[in-house]
Backbone as a printed PyTorch tensor [residue, N CA C, xyz], in Angstrom:
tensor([[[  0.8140,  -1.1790,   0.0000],
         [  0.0000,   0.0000,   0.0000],
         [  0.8660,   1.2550,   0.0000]],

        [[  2.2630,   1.0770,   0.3190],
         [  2.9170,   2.4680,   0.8090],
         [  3.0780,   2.6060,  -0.6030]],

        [[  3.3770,   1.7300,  -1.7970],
         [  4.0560,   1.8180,  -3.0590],
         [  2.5230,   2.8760,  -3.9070]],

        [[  1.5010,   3.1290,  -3.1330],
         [  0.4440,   3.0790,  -4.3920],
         [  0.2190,   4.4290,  -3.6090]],

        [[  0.4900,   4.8040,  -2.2200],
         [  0.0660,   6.3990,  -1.7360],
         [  1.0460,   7.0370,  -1.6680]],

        [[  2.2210,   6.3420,  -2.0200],
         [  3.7040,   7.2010,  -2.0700],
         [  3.8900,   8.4730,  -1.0140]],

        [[  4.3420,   8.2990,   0.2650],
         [  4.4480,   8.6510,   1.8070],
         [  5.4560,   9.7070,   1.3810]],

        [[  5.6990,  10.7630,   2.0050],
         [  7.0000,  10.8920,   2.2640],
         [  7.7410,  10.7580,   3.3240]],

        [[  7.1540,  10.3910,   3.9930],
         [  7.7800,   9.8000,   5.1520],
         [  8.0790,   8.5550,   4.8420]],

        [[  9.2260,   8.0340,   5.3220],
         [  9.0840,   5.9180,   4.4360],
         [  8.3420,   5.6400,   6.1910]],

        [[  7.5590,   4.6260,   5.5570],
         [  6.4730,   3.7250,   6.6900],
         [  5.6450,   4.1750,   7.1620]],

        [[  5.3600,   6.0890,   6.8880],
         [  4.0290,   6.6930,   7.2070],
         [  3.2500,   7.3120,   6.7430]],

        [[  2.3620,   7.2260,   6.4620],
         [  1.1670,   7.9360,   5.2960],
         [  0.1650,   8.4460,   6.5990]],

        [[  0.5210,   9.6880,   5.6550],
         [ -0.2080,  11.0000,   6.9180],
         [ -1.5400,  11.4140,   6.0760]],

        [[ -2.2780,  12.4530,   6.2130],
         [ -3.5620,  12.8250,   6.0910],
         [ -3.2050,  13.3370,   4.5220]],

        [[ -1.8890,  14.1070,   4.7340],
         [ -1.3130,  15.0830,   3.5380],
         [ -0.9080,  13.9460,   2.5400]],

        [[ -0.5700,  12.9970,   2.7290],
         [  0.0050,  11.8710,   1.8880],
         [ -1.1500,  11.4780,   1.0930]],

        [[ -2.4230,  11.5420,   1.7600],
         [ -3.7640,  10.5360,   1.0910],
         [ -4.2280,  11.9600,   0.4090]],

        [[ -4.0840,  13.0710,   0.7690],
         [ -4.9810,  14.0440,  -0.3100],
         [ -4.3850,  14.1720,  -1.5730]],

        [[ -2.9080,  14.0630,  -1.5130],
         [ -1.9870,  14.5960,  -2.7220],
         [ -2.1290,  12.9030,  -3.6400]],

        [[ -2.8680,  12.1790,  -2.9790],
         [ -2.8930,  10.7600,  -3.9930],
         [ -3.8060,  10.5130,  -4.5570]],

        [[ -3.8230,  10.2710,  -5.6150],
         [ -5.2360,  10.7510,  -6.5970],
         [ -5.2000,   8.8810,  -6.5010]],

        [[ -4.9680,   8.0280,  -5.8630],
         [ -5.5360,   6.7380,  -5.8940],
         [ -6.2310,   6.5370,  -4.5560]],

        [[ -6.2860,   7.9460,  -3.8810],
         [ -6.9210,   7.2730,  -2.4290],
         [ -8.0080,   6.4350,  -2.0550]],

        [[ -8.9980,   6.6130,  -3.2940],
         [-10.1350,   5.9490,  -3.2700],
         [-10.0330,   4.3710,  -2.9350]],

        [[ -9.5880,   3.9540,  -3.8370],
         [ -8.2170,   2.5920,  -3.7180],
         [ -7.6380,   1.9100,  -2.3240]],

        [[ -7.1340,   2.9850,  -1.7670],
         [ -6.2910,   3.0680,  -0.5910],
         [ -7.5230,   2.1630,   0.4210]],

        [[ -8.5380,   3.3500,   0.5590],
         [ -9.7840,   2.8990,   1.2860],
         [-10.2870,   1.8430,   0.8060]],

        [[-10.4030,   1.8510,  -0.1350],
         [-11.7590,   0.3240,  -0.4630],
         [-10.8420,  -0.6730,  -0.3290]],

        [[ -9.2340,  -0.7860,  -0.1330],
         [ -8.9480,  -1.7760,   0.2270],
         [ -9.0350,  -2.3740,   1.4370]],

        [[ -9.1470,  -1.3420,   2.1400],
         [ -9.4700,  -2.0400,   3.7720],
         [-11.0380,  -1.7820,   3.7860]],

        [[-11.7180,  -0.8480,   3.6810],
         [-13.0500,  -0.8340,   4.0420],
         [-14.3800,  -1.4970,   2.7720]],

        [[-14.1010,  -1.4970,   2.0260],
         [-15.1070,  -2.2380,   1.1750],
         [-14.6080,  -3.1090,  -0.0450]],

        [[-14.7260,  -3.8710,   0.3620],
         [-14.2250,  -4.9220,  -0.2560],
         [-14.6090,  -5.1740,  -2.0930]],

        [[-15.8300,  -5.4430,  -1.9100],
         [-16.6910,  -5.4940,  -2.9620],
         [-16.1690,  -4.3810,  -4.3070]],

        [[-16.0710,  -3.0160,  -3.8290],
         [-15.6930,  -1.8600,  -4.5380],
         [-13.6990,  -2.5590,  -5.3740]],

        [[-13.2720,  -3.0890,  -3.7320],
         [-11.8210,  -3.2530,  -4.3520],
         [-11.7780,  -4.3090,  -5.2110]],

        [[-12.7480,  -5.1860,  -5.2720],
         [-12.5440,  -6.6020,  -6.3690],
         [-12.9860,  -6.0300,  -7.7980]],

        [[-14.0260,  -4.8950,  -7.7000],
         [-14.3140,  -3.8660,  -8.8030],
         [-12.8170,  -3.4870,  -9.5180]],

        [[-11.9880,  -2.9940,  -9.0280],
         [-11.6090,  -1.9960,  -9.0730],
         [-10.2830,  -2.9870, -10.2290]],

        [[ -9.7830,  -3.5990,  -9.1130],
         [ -8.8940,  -5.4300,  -9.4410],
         [ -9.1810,  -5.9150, -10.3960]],

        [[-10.2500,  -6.0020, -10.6030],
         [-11.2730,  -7.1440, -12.1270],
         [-11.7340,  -6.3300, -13.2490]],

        [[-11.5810,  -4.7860, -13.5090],
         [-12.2790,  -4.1120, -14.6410],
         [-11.3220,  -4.1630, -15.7330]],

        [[-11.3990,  -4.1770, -16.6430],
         [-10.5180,  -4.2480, -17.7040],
         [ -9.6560,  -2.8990, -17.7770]],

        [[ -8.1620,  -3.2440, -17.9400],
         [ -7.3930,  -2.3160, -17.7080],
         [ -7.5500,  -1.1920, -19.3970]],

        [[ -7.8200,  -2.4530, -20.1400],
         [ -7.9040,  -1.4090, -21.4830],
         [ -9.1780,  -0.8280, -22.1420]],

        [[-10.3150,  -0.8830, -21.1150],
         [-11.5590,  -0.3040, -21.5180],
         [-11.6100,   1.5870, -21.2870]],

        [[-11.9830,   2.0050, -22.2790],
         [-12.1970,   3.5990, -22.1020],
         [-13.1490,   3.8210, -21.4060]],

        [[-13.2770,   5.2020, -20.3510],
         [-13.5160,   5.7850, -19.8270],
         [-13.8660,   6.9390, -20.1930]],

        [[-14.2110,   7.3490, -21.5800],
         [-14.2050,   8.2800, -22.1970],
         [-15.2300,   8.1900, -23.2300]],

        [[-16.2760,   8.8980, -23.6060],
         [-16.8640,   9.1850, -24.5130],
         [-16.4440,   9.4550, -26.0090]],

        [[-17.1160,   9.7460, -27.0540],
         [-16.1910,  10.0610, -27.9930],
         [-15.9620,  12.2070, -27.9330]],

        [[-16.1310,  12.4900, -27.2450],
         [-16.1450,  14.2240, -27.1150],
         [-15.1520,  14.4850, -26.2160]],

        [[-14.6460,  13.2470, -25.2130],
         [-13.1560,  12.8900, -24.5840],
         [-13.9630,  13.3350, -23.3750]],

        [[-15.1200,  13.5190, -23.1110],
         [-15.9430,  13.2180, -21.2590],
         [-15.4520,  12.4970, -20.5520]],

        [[-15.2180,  12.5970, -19.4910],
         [-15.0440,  11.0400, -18.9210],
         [-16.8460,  11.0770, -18.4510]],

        [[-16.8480,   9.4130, -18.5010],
         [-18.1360,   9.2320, -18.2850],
         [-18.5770,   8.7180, -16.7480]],

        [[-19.7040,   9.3910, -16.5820],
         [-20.0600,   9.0030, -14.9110],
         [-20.5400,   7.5440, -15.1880]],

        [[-20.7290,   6.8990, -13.4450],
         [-20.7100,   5.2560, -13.3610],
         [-21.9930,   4.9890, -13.4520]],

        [[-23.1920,   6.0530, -13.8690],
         [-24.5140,   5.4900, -14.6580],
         [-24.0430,   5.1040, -16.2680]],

        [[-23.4260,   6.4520, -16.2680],
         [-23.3690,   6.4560, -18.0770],
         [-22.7830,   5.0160, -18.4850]],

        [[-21.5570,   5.2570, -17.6770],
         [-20.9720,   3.6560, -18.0740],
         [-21.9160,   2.3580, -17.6580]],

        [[-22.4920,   2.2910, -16.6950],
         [-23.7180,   1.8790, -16.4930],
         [-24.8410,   1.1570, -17.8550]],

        [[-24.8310,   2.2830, -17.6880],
         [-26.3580,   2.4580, -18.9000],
         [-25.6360,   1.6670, -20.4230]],

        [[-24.4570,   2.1590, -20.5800],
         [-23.7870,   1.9150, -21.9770],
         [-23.8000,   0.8310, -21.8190]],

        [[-23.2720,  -0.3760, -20.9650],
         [-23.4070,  -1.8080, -20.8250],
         [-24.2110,  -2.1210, -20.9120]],

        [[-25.4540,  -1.9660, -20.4350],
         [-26.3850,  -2.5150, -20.0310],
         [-27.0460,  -2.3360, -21.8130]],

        [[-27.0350,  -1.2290, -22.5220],
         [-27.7520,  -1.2170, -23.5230],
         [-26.9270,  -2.4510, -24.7560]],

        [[-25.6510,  -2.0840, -24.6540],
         [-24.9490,  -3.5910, -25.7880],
         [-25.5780,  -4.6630, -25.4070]],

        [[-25.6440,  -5.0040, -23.8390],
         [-25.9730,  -6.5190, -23.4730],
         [-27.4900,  -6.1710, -24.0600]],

        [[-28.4650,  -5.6990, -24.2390],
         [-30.3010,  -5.4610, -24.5010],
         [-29.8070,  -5.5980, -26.1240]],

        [[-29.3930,  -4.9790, -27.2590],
         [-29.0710,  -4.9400, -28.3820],
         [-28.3360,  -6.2500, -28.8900]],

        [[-27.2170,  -6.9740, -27.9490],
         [-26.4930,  -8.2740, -28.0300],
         [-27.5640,  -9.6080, -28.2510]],

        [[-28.6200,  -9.2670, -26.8730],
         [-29.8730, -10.5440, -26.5450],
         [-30.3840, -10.3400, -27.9130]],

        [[-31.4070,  -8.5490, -28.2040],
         [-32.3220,  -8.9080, -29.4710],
         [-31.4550,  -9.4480, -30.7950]],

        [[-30.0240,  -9.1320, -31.0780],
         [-29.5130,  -9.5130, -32.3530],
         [-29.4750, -11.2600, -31.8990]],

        [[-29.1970, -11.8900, -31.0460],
         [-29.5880, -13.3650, -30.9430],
         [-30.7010, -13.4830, -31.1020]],

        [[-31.8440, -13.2100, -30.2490],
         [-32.9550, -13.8060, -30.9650],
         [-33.1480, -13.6020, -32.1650]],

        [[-33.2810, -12.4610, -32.7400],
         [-33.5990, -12.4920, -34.4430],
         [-32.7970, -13.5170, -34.8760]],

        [[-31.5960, -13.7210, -35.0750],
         [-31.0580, -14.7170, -36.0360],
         [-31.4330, -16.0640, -35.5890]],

        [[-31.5240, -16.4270, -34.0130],
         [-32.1430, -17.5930, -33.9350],
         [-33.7820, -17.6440, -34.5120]],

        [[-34.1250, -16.8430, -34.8850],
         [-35.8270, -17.0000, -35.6460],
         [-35.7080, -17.0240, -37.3220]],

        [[-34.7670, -16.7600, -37.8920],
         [-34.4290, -16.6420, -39.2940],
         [-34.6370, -18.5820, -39.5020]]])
């Protein structure tokens, strides 16, 4: 963990250490929510985060965008299984 909040102190990560670390989120969900950190571990390292207008997209949008391929994925199976 010290390698990912980068201390300047070696062996102590102070309050100032976790604001200046733009992975703190990380930091936390590794001890406090678990669920979030197996998220975090398991998402594909090479999926965009980005719209095509270069947004980053909030976790509905990305949300919603999955959810609509998988609805569009099901109907293009059924149609061809009815052909």
């Amino acid at each position: 963990m010290l390698d990912l909040v980068r201390p300047q102190q070696t062996g102590r990560i102070s309050l100032s250490d976790l604001k200046r670390c733009r992975l703190t989120p990380i930091f936390f969900d590794t001890f406090f929510n678990l669920e979030k950190y197996l998220d975090h571990e398991q998402r594909d390292p090479f999926a965009s985060n980005r719209d095509e207008d270069g947004l980053t997209m909030s976790d509905w949008d990305r949300f919603a965008a999955e959810e609509y391929e998988l609805l569009v994925a099901e109907e293009s199976a059924q149609q061809n299984t009815q052909k």
